[in-house]
Every structure is written in structure tokens, then in C-alpha cells.
C-alpha positions, 0 to 999 in steps of 0.5 A, spaced: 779 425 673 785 421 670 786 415 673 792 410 673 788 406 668 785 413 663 790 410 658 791 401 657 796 399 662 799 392 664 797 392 670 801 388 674 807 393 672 803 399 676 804 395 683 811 393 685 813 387 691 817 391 697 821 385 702 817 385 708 811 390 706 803 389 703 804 396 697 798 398 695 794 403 690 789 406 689 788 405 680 780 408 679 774 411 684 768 412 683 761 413 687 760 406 685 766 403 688 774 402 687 779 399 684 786 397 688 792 394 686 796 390 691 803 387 692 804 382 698 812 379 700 812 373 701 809 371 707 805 377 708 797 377 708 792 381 711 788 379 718 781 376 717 776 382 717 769 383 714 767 390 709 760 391 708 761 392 701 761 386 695 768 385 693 773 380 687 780 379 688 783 378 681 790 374 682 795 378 677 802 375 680 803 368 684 797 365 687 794 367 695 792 362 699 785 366 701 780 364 707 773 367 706 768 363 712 774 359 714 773 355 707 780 356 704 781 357 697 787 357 693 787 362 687 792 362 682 795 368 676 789 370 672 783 367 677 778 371 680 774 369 687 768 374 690 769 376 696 761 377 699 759 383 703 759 382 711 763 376 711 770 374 714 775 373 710 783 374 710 789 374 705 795 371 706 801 369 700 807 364 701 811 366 695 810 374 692 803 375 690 800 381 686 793 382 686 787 387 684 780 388 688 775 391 685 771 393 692 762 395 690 759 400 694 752 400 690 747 395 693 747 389 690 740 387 685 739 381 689 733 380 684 738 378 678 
């Protein structure tokens, strides 16, 4: 399957800020999980939810304000944070932001 990645890319080029919109796509999926691209308006977020799959947020642009369990992170360009299955998290940004996450459908070993 060709992917928006087949070939290298700068990512962050692949996602643009639109006023008042959450732009997202999708750049790689397999059985084993997926990878999408996102680009927040300032003042755009994503309500707090749960997923029952293991996730990381990859800050490409900007920086996130995000709350995972009611801790709040503050995630700046070129961070990363775990986003763990089944717990409450949500999104928000102040200023244009654009992130990758990487969501994990297989289970996790919980032995290593």
C-alpha cells in the first residue's frame, strides 16, 4: 500500500492550519495501529475522551496544552507524551499547533 510516508517527507509540511478547524489525515495504517497527522486553529482542542488503544502524541509545530487524568502537560515542538489506553485525556492549543499520533492497536507486553 503507498502511504503519505512510502518516500521520506517533512511531515509537518503534509498538514495545514485552517481558521477555526481541527485538519487531520491519515498518513500510515496497518493492522498494528496508525498514524495521523493533525493541525489545530488557535484555540481549537479535542474534548476530554478515552481509547481503548495505547497512544503518543509527537508535537510537530507550536505546543499543546494536554490533560491526560486531569494532570496537565504542557508539550512543546519536537516533544512526545504517552497518551495510556483507557484513560481520559483531551487536547487543546492557544496558538496553531500540529501534531502526530501514533495510536497502537496490538496489546501491549505488559512483562517488558
Amino acid at each position: 500500500m503507498d502511504h503519505a510516508i512510502s518516500r521520506p517527507a517533512a511531515v509537518r509540511d503534509l498538514v495545514q492550519c485552517q481558521a477555526g478547524s481541527i485538519v487531520s489525515r491519515q498518513i500510515f495504517t496497518a493492522s498494528g495501529g496508525n498514524m495521523t497527522l493533525f493541525a489545530f486553529a488557535a484555540g481549537e482542542g479535542l474534548s476530554e475522551h478515552s481509547t481503548p488503544h495505547e497512544a503518543t502524541v509527537l508535537i510537530l509545530d507550536g505546543e499543546a496544552r494536554i490533560s491526560i487524568a486531569g494532570d496537565v502537560h504542557i508539550v512543546r515542538e519536537g516533544e512526545m507524551l504517552h497518551l495510556p489506553a483507557g484513560v481520559p485525556h483531551a487536547v487543546h492549543g492557544d496558538d496553531d499547533f500540529k501534531m502526530l499520533l501514533t495510536i497502537l492497536k496490538e496489546p501491549r507486553d505488559r512483562a517488558g
